[in-house]
N, CA, C and O of each residue as an XYZ file, in Angstrom:
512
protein
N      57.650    -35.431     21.281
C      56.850    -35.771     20.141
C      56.521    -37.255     20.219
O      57.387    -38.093     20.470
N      55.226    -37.560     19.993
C      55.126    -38.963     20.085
C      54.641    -39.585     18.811
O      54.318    -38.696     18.022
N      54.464    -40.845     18.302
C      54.663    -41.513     17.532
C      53.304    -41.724     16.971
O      53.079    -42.472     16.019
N      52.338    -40.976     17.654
C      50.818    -40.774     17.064
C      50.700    -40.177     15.865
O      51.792    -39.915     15.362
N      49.595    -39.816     15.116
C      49.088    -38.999     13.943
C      48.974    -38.059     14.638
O      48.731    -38.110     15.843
N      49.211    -36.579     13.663
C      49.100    -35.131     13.913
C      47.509    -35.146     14.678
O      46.652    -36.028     14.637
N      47.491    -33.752     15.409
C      45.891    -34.014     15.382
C      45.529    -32.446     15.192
O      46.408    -31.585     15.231
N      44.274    -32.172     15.000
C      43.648    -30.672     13.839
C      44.570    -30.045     14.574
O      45.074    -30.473     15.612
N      44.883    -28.604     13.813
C      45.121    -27.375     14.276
C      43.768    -26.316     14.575
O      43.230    -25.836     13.577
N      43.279    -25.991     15.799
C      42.000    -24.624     15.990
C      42.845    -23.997     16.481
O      43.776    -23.951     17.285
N      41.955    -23.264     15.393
C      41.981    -21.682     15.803
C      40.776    -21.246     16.698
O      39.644    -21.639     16.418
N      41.030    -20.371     17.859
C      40.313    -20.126     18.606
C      40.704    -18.384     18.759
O      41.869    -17.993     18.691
N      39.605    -17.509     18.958
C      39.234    -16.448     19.407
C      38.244    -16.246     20.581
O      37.559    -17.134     21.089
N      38.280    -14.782     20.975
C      37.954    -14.562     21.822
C      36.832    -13.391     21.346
O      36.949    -12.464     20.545
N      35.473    -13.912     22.344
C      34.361    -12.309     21.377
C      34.612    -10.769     21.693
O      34.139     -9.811     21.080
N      35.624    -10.749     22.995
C      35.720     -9.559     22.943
C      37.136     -8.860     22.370
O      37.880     -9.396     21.550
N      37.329     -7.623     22.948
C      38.801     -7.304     22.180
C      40.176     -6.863     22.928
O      40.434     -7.732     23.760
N      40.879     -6.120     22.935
C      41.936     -5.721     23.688
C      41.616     -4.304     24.567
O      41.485     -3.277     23.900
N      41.513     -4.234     25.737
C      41.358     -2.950     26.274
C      41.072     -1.736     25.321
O      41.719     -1.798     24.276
N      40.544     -1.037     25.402
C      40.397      0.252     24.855
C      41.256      1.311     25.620
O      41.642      1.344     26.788
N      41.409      2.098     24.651
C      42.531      3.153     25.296
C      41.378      4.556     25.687
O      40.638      4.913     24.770
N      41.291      5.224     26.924
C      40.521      5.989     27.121
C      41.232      7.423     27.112
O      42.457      7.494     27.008
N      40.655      8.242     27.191
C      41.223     10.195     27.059
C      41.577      9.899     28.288
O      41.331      8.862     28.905
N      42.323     11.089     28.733
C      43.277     11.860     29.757
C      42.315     11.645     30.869
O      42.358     10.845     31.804
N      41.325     12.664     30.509
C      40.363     13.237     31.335
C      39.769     11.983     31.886
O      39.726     11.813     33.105
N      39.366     11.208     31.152
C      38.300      9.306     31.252
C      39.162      9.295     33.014
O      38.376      9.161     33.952
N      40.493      9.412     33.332
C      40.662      8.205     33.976
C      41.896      9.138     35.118
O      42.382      8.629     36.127
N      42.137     10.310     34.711
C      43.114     11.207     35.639
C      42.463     12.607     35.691
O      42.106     13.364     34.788
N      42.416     12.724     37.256
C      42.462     14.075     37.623
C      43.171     14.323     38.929
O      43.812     13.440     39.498
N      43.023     15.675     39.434
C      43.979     15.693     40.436
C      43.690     17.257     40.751
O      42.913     18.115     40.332
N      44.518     17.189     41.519
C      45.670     18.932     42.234
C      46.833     19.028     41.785
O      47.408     18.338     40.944
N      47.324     20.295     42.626
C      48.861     20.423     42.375
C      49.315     19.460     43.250
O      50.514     19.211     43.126
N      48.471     18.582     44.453
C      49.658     17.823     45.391
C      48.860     16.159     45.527
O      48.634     15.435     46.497
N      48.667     16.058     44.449
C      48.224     14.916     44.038
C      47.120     14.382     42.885
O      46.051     14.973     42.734
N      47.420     13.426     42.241
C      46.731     12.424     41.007
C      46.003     11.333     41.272
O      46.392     10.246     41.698
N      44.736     11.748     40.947
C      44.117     10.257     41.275
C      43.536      9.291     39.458
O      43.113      9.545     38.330
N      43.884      8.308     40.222
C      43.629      7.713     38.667
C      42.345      6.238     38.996
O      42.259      5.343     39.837
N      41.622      6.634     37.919
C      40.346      6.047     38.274
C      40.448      4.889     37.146
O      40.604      5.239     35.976
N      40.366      3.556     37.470
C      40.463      2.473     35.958
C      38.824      1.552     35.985
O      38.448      0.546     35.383
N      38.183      2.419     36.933
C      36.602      1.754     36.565
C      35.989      2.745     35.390
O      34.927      2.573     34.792
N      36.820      3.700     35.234
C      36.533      4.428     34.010
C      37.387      4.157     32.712
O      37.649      5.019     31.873
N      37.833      2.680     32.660
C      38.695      1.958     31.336
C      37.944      0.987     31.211
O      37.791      0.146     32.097
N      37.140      0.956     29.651
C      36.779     -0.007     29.221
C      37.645     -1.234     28.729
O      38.520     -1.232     27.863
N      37.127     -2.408     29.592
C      37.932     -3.614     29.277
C      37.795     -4.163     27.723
O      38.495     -5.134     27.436
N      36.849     -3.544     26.593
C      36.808     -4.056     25.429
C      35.947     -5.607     25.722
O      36.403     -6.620     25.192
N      35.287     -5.652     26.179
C      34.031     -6.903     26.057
C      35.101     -8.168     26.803
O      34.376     -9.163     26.823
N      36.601     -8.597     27.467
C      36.870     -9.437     28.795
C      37.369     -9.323     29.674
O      38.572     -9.140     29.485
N      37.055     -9.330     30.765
C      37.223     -8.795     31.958
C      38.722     -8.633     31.936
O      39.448     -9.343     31.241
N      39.371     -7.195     33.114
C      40.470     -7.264     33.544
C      40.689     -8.532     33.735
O      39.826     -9.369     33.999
N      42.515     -8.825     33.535
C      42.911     -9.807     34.182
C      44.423     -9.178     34.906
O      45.049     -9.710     35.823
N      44.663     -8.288     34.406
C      45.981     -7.638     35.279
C      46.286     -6.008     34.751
O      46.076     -5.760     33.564
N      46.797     -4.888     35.684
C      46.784     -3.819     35.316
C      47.738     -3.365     36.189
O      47.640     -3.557     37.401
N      48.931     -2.602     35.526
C      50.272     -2.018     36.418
C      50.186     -0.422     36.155
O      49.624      0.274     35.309
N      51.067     -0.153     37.358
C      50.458      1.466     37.660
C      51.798      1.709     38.108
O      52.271      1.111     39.075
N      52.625      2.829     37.236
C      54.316      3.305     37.808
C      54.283      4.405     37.552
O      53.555      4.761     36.626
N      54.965      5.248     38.188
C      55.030      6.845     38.113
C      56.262      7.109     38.439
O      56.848      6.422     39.276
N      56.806      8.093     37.856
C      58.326      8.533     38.360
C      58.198     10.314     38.397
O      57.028     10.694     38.356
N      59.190     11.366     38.466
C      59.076     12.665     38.583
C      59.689     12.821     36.626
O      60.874     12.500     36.531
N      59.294     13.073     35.792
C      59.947     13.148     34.765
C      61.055     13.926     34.817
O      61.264     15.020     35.342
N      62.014     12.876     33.925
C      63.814     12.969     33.783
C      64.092     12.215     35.199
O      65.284     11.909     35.203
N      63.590     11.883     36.156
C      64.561     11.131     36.870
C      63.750      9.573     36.809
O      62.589      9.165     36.814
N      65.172      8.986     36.749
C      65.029      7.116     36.069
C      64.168      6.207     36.904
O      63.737      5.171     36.398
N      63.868      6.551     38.249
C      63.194      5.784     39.175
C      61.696      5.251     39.328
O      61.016      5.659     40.270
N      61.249      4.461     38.527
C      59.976      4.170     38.826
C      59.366      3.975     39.738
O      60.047      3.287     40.498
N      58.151      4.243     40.267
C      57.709      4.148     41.204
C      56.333      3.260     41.327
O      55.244      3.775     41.078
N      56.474      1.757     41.766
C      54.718      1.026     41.315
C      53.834      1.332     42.318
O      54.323      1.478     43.439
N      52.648      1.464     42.185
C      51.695      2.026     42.852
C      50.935      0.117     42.847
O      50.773     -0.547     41.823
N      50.625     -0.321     44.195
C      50.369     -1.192     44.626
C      48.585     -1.232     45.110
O      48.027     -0.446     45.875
N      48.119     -2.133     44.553
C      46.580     -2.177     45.218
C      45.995     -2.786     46.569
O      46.058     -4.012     46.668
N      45.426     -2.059     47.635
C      45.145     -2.360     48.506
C      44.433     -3.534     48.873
O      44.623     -4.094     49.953
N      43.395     -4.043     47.783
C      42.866     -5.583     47.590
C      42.904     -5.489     46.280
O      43.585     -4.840     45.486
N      41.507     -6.740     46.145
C      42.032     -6.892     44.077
C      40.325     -6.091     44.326
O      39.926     -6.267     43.175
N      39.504     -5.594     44.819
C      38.348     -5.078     43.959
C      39.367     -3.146     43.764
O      38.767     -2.257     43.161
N      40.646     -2.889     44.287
C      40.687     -1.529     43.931
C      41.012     -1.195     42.898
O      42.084     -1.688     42.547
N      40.283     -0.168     41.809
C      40.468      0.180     40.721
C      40.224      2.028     40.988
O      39.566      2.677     40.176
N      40.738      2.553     41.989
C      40.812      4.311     41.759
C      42.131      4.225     42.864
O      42.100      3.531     43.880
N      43.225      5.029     42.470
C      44.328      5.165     42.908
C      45.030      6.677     43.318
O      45.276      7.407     42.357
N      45.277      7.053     44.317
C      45.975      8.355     44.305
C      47.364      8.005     44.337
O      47.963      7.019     44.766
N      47.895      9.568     43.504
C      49.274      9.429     43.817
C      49.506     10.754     44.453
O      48.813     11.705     44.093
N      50.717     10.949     45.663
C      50.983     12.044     46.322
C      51.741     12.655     44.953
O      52.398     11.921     44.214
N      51.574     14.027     44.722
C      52.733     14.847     44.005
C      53.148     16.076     44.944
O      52.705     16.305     46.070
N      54.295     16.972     44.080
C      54.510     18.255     44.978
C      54.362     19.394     43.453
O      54.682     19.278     42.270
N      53.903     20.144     44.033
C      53.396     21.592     43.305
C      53.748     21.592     41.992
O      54.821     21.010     42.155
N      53.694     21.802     40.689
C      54.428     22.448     39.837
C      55.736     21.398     39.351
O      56.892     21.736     39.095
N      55.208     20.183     39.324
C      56.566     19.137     38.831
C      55.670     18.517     37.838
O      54.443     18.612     37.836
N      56.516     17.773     36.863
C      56.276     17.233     36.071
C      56.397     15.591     35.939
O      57.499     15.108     35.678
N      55.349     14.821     36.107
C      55.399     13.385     36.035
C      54.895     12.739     34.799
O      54.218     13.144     33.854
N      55.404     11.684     35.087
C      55.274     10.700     33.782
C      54.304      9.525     34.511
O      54.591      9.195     35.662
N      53.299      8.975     33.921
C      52.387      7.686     34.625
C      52.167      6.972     33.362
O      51.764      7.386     32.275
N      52.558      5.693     33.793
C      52.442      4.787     32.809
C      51.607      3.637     33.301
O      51.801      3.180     34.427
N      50.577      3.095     32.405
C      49.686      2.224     32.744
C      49.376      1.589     31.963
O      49.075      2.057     30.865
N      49.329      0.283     32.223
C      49.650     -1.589     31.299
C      48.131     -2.037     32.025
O      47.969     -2.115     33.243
N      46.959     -2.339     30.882
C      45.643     -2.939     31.073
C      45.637     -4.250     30.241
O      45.818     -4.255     29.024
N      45.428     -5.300     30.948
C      45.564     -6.440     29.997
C      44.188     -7.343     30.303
O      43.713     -7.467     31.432
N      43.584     -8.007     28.984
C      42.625     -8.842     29.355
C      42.946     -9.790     28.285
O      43.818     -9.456     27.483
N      42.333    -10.989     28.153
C      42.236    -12.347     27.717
C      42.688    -11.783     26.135
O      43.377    -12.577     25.495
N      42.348    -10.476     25.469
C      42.220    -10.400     24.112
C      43.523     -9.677     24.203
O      44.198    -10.044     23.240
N      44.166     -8.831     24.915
C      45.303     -8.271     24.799
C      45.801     -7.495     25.788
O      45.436     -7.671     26.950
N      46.568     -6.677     25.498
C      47.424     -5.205     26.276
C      47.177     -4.360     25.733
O      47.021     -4.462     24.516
N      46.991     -2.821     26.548
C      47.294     -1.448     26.328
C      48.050     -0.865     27.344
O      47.814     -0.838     28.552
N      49.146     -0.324     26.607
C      49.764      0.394     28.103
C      49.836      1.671     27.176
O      50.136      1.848     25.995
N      49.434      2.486     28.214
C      49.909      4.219     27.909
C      50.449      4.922     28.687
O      50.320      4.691     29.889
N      51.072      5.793     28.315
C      52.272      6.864     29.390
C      51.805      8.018     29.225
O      51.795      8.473     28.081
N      51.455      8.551     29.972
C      50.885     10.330     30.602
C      52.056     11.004     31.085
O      52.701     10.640     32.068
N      52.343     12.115     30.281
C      53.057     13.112     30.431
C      52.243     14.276     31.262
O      51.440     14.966     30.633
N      52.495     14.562     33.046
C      51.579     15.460     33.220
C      52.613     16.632     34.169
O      53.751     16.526     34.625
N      51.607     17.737     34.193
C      52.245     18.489     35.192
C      51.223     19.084     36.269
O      50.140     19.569     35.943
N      51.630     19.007     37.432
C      50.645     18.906     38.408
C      50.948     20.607     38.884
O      51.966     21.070     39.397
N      49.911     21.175     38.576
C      49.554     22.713     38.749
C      48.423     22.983     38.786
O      47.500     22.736     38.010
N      48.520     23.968     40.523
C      47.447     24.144     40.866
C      46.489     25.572     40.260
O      45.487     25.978     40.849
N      46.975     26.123     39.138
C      47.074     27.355     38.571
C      46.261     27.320     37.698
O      45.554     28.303     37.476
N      46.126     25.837     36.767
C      45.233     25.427     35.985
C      43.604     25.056     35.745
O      43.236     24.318     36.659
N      42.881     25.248     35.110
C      41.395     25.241     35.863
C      41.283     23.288     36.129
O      40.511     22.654     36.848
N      42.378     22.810     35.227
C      41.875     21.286     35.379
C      42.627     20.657     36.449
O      42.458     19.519     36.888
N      43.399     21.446     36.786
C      44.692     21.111     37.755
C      45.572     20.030     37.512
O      46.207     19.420     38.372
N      45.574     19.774     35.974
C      46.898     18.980     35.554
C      46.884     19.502     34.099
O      45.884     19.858     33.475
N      48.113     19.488     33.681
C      48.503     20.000     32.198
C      49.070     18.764     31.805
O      49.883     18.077     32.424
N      48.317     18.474     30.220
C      48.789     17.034     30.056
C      49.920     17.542     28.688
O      49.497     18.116     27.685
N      51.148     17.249     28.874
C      52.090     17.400     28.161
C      52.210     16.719     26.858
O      52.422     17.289     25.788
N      52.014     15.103     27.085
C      51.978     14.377     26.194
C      51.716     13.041     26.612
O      52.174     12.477     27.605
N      50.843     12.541     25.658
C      50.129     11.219     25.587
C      50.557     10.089     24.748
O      50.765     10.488     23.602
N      50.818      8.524     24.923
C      51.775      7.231     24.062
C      50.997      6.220     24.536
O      50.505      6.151     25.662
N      50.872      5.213     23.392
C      50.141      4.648     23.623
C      50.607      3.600     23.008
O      51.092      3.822     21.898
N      50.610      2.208     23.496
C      50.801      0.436     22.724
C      50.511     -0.128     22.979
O      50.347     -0.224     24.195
N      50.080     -1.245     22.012
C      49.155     -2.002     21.721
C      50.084     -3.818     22.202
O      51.293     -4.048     22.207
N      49.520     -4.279     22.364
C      50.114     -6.085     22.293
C      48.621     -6.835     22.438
O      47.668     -6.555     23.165
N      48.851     -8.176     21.193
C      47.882     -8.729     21.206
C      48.436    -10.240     21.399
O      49.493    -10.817     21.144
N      46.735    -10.719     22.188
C      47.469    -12.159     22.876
C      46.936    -13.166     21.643
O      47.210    -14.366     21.663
């Protein structure tokens, strides 16, 4: 602290907003022996990506798994699965205005006309 006068407090915003959260369908499809997840189909809410994490595990077992990008323009991702299991994918979109991360409850079956059964969908919010 130095021995100067206070100086203003601004407030500053940003014009756009926090990621938007998109449907199931927006951004995952697949087979029974694999998920691809597409994030040029996630609206950034009016400021650009600035970081986005991608983990998958087999649901009920504790092990996350991060799915790593090959450069920085990749935004569509596969994941290998095996027949008839049930995964969990969780995905953290962050830009200048905030965070969304959501967790996909899916089951990868090839039996289905969409070829994933979405179990259950979570979703949170953090603002910067």
């Amino acid at each position: 602290m130095g021995k100067g006068k206070d100086s203003l407090i601004l407030d500053a915003r940003t014009n756009g907003n926090r990621p938007e959260i998109p449907r199931l369908t927006e951004i995952l499809d697949g087979n029974g022996t694999m998920i691809r997840i597409d994030l040029t189909r996630w609206s950034d809410g009016g400021c650009a990506f600035v970081n986005f994490n991608i983990e998958y595990r087999k649901l009920e077992f504790g092990v996350w798994m991060r799915v790593y990008r090959k450069d920085s323009a990749t935004k569509v991702f596969i994941i290998q699965t095996q027949l008839n299991n049930k995964y969990e994918i969780k995905i953290k979109v962050s830009n200048e205005a905030g965070s969304v991360e959501k967790l996909f409850k899916v089951e990868s079956n090839p039996g289905n006309l969409n070829s994933m059964f979405v179990l259950q969908c979570k979703s949170t919010y953090s603002l910067y």
